[in-house]
Every structure is written in structure tokens, then in C-alpha cells.
C-alpha positions as a Markdown table, in Angstrom:
| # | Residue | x | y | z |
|---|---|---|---|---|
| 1 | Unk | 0.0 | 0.0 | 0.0 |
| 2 | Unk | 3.2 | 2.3 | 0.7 |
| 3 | Unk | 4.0 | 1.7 | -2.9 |
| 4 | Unk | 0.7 | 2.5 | -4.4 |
| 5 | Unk | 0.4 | 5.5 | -2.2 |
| 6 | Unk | 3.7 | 7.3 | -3.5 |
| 7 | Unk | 2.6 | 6.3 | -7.1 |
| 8 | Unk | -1.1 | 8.0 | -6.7 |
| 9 | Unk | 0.0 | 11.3 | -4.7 |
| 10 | Unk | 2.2 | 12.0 | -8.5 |
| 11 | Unk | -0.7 | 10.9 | -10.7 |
| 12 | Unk | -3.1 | 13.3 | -8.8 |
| 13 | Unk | -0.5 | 16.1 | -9.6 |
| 14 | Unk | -0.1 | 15.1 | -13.3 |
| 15 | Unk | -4.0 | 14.7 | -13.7 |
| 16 | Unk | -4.9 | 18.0 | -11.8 |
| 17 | Unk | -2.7 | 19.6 | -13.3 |
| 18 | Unk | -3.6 | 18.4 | -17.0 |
| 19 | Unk | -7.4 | 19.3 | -16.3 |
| 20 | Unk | -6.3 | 22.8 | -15.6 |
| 21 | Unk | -4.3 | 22.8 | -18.9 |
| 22 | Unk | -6.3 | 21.0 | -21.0 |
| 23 | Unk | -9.9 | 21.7 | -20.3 |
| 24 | Unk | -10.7 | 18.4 | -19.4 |
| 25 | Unk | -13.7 | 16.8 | -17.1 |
| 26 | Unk | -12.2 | 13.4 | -18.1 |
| 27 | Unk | -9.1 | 14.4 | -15.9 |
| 28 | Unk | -10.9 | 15.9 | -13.5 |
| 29 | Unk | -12.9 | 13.6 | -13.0 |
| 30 | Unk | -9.6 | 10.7 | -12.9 |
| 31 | Unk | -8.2 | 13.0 | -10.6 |
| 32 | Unk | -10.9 | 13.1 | -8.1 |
| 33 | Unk | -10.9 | 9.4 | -8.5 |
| 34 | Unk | -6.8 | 9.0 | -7.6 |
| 35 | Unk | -7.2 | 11.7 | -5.0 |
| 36 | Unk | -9.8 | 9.3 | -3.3 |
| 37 | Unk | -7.4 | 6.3 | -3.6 |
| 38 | Unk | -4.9 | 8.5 | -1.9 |
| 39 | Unk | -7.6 | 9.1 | 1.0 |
| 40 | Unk | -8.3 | 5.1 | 0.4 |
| 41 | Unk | -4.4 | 4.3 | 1.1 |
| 42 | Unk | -3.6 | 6.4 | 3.9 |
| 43 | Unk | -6.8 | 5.3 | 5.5 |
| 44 | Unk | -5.6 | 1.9 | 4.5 |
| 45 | Unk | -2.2 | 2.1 | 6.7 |
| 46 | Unk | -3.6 | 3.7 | 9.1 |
| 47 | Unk | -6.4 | 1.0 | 10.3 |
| 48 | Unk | -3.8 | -2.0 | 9.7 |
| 49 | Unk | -1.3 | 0.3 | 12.0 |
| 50 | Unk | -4.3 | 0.4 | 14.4 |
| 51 | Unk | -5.6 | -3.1 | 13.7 |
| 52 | Unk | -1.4 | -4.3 | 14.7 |
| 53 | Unk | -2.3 | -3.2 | 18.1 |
| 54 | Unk | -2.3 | -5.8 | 21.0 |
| 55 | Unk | -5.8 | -5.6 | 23.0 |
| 56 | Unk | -5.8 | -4.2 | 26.0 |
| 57 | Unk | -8.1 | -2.7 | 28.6 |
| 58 | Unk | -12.0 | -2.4 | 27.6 |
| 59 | Unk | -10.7 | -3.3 | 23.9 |
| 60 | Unk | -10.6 | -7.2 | 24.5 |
| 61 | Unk | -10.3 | -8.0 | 20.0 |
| 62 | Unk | -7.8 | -5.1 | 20.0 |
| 63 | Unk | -8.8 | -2.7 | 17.0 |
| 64 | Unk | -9.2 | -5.3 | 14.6 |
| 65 | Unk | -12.8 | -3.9 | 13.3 |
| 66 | Unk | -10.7 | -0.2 | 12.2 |
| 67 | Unk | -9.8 | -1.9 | 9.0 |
| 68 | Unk | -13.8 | -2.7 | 8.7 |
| 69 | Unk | -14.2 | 1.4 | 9.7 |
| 70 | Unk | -11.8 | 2.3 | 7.0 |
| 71 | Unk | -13.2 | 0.0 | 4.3 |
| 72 | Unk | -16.7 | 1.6 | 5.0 |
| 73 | Unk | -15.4 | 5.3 | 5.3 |
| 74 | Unk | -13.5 | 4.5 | 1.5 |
| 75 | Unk | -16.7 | 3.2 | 0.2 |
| 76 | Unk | -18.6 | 6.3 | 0.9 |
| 77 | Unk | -16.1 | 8.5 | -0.2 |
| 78 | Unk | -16.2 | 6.9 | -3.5 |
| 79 | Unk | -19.7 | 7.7 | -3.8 |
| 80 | Unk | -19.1 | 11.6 | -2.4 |
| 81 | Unk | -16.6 | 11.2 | -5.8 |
| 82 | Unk | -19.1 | 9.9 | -8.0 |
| 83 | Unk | -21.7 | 12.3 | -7.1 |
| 84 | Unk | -19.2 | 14.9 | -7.8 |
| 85 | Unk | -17.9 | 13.8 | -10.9 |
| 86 | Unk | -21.6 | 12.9 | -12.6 |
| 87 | Unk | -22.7 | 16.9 | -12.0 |
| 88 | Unk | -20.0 | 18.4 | -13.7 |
| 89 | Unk | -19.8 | 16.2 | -16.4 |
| 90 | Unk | -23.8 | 16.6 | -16.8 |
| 91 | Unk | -22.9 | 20.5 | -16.9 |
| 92 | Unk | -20.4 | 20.0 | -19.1 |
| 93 | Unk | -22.2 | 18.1 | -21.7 |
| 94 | Unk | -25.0 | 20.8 | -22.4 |
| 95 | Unk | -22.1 | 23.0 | -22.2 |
| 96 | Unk | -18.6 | 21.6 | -23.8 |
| 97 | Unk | -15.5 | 23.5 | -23.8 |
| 98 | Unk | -12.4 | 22.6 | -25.7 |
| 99 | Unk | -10.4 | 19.9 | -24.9 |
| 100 | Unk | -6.8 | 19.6 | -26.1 |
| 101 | Unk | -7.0 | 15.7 | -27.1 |
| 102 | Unk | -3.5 | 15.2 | -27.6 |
| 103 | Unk | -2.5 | 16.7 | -23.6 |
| 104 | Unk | -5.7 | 14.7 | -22.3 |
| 105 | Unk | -4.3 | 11.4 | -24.4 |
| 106 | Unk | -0.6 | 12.5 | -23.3 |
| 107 | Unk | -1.7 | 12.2 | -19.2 |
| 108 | Unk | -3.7 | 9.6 | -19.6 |
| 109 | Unk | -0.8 | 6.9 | -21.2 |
| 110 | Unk | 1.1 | 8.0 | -18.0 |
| 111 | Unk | -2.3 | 7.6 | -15.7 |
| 112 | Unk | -2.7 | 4.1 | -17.2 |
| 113 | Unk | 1.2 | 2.9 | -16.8 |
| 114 | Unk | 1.1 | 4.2 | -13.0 |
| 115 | Unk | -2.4 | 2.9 | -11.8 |
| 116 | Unk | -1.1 | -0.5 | -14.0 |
| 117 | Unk | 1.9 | -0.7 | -11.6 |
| 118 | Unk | 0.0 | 0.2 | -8.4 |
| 119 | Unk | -2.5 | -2.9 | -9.0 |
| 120 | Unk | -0.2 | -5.0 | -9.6 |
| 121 | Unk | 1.7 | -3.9 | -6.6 |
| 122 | Unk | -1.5 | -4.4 | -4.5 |
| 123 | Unk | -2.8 | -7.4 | -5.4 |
| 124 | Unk | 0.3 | -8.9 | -4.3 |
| 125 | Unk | -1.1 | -8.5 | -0.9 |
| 126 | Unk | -3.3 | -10.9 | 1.2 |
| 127 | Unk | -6.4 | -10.9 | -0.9 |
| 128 | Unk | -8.7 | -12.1 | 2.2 |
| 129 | Unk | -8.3 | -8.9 | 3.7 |
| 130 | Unk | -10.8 | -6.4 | 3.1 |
| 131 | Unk | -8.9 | -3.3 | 4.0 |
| 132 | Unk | -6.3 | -3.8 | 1.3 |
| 133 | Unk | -9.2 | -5.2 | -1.2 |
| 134 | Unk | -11.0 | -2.1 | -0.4 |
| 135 | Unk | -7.1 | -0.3 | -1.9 |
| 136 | Unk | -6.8 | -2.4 | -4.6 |
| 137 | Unk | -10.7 | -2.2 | -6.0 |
| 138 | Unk | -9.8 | 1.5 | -6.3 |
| 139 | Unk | -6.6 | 1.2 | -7.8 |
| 140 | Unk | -8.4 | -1.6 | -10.4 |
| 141 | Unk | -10.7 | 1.1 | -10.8 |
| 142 | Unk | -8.6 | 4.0 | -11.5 |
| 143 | Unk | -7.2 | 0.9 | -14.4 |
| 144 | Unk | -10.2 | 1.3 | -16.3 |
| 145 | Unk | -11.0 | 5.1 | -15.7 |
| 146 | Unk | -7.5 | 6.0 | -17.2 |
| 147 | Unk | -8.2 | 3.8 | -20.5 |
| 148 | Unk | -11.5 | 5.9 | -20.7 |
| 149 | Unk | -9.2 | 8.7 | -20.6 |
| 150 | Unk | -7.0 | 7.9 | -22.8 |
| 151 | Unk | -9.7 | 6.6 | -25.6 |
| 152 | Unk | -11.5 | 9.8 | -24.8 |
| 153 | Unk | -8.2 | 12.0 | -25.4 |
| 154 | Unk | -7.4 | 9.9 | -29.1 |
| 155 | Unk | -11.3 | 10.3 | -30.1 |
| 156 | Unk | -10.9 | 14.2 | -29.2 |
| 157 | Unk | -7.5 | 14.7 | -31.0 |
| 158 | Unk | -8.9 | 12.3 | -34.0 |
| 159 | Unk | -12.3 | 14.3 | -34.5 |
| 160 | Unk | -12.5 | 17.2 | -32.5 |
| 161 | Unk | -15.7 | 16.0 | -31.1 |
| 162 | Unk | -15.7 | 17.8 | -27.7 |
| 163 | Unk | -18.5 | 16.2 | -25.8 |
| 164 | Unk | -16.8 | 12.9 | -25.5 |
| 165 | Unk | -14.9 | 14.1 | -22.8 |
| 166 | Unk | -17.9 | 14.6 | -20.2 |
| 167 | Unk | -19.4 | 11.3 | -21.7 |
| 168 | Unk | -16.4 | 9.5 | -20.3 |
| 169 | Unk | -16.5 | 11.6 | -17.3 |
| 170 | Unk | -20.2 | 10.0 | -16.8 |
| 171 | Unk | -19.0 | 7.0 | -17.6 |
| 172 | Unk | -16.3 | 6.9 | -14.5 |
| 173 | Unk | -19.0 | 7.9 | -11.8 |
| 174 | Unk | -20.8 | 5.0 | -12.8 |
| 175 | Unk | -17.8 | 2.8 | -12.8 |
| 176 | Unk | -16.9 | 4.7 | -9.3 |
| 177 | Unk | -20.5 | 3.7 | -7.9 |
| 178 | Unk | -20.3 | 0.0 | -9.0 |
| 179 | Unk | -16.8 | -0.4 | -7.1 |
| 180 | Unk | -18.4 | 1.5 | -4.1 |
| 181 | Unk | -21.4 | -1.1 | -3.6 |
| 182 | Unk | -19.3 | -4.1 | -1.9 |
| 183 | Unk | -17.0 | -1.5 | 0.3 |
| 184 | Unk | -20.4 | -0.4 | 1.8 |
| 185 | Unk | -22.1 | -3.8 | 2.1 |
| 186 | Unk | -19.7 | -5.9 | 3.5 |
| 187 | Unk | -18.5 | -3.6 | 6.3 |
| 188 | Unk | -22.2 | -3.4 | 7.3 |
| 189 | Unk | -22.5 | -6.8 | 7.2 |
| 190 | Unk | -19.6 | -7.0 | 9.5 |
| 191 | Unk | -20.8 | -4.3 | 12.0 |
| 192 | Unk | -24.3 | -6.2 | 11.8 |
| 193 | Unk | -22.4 | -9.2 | 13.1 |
| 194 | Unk | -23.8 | -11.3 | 10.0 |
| 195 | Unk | -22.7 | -14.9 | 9.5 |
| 196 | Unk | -19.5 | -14.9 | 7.6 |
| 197 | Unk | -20.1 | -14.3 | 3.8 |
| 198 | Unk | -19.7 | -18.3 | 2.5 |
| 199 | Unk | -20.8 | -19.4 | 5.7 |
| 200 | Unk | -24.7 | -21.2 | 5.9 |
| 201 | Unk | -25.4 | -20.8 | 9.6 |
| 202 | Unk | -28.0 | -23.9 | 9.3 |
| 203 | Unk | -25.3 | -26.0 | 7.6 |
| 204 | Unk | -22.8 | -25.6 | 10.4 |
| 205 | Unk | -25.5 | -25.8 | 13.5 |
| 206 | Unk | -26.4 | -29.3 | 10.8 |
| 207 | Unk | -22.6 | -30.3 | 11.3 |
| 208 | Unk | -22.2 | -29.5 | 15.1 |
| 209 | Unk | -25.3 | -31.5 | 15.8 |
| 210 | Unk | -23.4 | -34.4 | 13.9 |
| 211 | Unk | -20.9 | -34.7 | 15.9 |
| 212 | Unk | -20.7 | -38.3 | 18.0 |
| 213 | Unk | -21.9 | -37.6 | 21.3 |
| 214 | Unk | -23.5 | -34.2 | 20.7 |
| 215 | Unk | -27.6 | -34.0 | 21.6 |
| 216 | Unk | -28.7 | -30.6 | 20.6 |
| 217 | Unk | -27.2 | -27.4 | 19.9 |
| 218 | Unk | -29.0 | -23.9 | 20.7 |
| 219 | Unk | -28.5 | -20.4 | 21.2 |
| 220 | Unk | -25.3 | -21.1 | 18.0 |
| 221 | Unk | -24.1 | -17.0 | 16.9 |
| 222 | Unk | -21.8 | -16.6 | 13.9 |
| 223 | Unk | -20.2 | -13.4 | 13.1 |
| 224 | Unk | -17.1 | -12.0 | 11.9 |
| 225 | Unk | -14.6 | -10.0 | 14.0 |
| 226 | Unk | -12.9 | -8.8 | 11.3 |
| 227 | Unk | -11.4 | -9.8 | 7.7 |
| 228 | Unk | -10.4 | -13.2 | 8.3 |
| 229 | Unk | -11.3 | -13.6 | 11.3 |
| 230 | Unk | -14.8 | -15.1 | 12.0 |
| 231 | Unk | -16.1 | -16.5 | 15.2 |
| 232 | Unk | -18.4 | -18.9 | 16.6 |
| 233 | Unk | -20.8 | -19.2 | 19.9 |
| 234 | Unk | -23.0 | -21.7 | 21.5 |
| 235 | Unk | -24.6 | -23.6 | 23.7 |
| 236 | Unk | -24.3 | -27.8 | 23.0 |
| 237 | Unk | -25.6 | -30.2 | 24.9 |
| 238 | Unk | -23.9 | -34.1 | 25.2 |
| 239 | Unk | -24.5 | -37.2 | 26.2 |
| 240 | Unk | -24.5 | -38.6 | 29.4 |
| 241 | Unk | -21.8 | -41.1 | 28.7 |
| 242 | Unk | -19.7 | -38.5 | 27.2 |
| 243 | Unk | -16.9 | -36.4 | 28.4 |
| 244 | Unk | -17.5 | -33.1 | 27.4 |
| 245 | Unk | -13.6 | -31.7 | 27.0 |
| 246 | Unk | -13.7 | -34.7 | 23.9 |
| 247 | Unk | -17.1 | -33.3 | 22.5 |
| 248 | Unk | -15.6 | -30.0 | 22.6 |
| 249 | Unk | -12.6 | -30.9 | 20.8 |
| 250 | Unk | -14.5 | -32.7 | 18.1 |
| 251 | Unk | -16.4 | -29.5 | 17.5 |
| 252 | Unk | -13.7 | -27.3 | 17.9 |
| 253 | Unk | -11.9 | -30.1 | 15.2 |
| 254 | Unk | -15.0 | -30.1 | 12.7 |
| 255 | Unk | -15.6 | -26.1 | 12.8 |
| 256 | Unk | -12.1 | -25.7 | 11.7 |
| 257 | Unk | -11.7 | -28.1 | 9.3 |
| 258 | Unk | -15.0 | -28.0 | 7.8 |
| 259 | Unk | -15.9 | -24.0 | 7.8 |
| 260 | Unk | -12.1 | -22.4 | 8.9 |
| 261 | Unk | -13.9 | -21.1 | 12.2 |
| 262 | Unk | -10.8 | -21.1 | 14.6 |
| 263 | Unk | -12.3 | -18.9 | 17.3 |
| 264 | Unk | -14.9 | -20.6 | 19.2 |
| 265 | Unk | -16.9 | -20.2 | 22.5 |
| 266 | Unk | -18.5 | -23.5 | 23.5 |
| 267 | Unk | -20.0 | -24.1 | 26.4 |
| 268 | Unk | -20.5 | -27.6 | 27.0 |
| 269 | Unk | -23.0 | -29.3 | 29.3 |
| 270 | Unk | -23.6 | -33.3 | 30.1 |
| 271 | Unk | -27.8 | -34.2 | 29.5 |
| 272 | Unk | -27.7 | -35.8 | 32.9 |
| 273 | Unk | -26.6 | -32.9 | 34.8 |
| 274 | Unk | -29.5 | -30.6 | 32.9 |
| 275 | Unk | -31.8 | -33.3 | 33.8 |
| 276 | Unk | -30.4 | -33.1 | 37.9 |
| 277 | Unk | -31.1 | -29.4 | 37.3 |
| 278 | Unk | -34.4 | -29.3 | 36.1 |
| 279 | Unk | -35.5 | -31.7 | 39.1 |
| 280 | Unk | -34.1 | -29.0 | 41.1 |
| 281 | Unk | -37.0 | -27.1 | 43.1 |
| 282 | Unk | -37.7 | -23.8 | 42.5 |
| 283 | Unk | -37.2 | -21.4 | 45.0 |
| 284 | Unk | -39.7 | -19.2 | 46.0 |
């Protein structure tokens, strides 16, 4: 992320400054969209700085959930962009000014080649994590909004048609809105404590229940901490003739194995001991 961070802060420059020069809403509007991945980056280190942190205190998972913060807070400032970028290229379409094609196609070649080497540079990184998946959607983005430029650029300096320019310029909020949809959902998902995405909540309370020596499980919660890092509660109940500690390590076993849930709260009760229980009276 480092590396794709230094590579955007000098394509911002390069597109700004070619939108001032060149009359362009195409750059502008790639600009706005590599100024957001620089916001998405440095957002990016910061929450796996924080997320690096040991728990401590009232914090008992540590800050894990900031790179869930920061993938939400990038998703919503890629629609902020969009927004942006759709109005003035709406405004610039009933109203086109001229675009110098051959600067827009010039900054564009060098947009492509730098957001070509930033992707690649991301996607080197763990792919499960969806603080640097939030980076490198952007930067993937950014791919295909500086080919738009660049087409839009050649089309300009090969016809002098003007109005291409904001037509591409539309063309990148709506690519910006599609790559925003999954920053925003999954986070929510996350802060919602929803199952793990992959994860069928009835198929793993199905395989608990399997288990030798298991009789019923209830009050089963699945949710994900952060990235990677889903987690499992419940309630099981075994039979009499079983030691719990070995039920609990053949659940422990099958979660892992069979759904990649390594963080698990079971509590564990023999039948006969709920049955002593419920003979219990009730006091008054």
C-alpha cells in the first residue's frame, strides 16, 4: 500500500494539473478518483497500524474492526466522488469547452502505466483482507478510468468531437458507484455481526449437531470480527456417557476443518446434569 500510495500522490498532480491545462472533465474527473485512492491508502495504513495493536483494557479484540471502519469510510467516499464527478460532467455536456485531445491522451498513457503498476503492486497483498481489497478495488478502478481517458483523449484529437470528454466523465461515476457497492455492504455486514459471507449458519449448526456424542445445539451465533477472522458461539448439549472436554474438541476439530472457524466459545453441558437441574425445586 506504501508503494501505491507514493505512485497516486504524483498521478493526482499530473491529472490535476492536465485538467487545468487541457480543459478536461475526463481528468478531473480521474483525478478526483486517484485523489480518493490516496484518502483510500492512507486510510488503509492507518487502520492496519491500528488493527497491529495488542488488545488491552475495555478493547478485548484489539482494533481489529478499524480496517472494517476504514473500508466503509472508502466506500462512501467513493460515492461523495461519483456524485461529484456525474454533475460536472452533466454540466459539461449541455455546455462543452475545448479539450486539447493530444494533452488529455498525453496524461492519460502515463495515468494508465502508473495505476497499471499500483494494482499489480496491491494485489500482491493478502487478498482475504478487506482493508487492502478495499485499496486495490480502487486502484483496479482507477485501471479502467485512465483507459476511458485515454480513448476519450485519441477520439478528441482524431475528430474534435468535444462532448466525449464529459461522456467518459459519466461513464467513470458510474464505474466509481459500481466499485463502491461491496465497500459499503460488506462492512455493514460486519458491524451487523452477520454470518460470515460463505458461511450457511444452518449447515454448520447441521454439522455441530453431527458430531458423536453431541444431543442438541441452541442459542449457535456466527459473526465476523474482522477480515479473516470469523467466530463462533454456542450452547451444546452431550450425552451422558460422554466427556464433554472430547465433544468440545470434536467441535472445535469439525468447525475448523470444515468451515475455517478457529475462534470458538463452546460451552459444554452433560444431559444428565441438565436433567439433575431441572428436578431441582424452584425457590420461591
Amino acid at each position: 500500500m506504501a508503494v501505491a500510495f507514493g505512485i497516486n500522490v504524483a498521478m493526482v498532480v499530473a491529472a490535476v494539473a492536465g485538467a487545468i491545462v487541457f480543459h478536461s472533465v475526463a481528468l478531473f474527473a480521474e483525478a478526483g478518483h486517484v485523489l480518493s485512492d490516496v484518502g483510500a491508502i492512507a486510510l488503509g495504513l492507518f487502520a492496519a497500524a491500528m488493527a497491529s495493536r495488542p488488545a488491552k483494557g475495555q478493547r478485548t479484540f484489539g482494533f481489529y474492526r478499524t480496517e472494517i471502519l476504514a473500508a466503509l469510510a472508502n466506500g462512501v467516499l467513493l460515492v461523495a466522488v461519483a456524485v461529484f464527478v456525474l454533475v460536472e460532467a452533466v454540466m459539461r455536456l449541455s455546455n462543452p469547452s475545448h479539450v486539447h485531445g493530444l494533452g488529455v491522451l498525453a496524461i492519460g498513457a502515463v495515468e494508465l502505466v502508473g495505476n497499471l503498476i499500483a494494482t499489480l503492486a496491491l494485489a500482491g497483498g493478502d487478498r482475504e483482507d478487506i482493508n487492502l481489497e478495499a485499496v486495490l478495488r480502487h486502484s483496479a478502478a482507477d485501471v479502467l478510468g485512465a483507459l476511458a481517458v485515454l480513448v476519450s483523449g485519441a477520439i478528441v484529437f482524431a475528430t474534435g468531437w468535444n462532448r466525449v470528454d464529459p461522456i467518459t466523465g459519466i461513464l467513470l461515476s458510474a464505474l466509481i458507484f459500481a466499485g463502491s457497492w461491496r465497500l459499503i455492504a460488506e462492512p455493514m455486514n460486519v458491524l451487523m455481526e452477520a454470518a460470515p459471507s460463505g458461511v450457511d449458519v444452518q449447515q454448520v449448526g447441521t454439522a455441530m449437531v453431527s458430531v458423536e456424542g453431541v444431543r442438541e445445539v441452541h442459542d449457535l451465533h456466527v459473526w465476523t470480527v474482522t477480515s479473516g477472522f470469523p467466530a463462533l458461539a454456542a450452547h451444546v448439549r452431550t450425552d451422558p456417557g460422554r466427556d464433554p472436554d472430547e465433544v468440545r474438541h470434536a467441535l472445535e476439530h469439525e468447525l475448523s476443518e470444515r468451515f475455517g472457524i478457529e475462534h470458538t466459545t463452546l460451552q459444554v453441558m452433560a444431559e444428565q446434569l441438565l436433567e439433575i437441574e431441572d428436578r431441582r425445586p424452584a425457590r420461591e
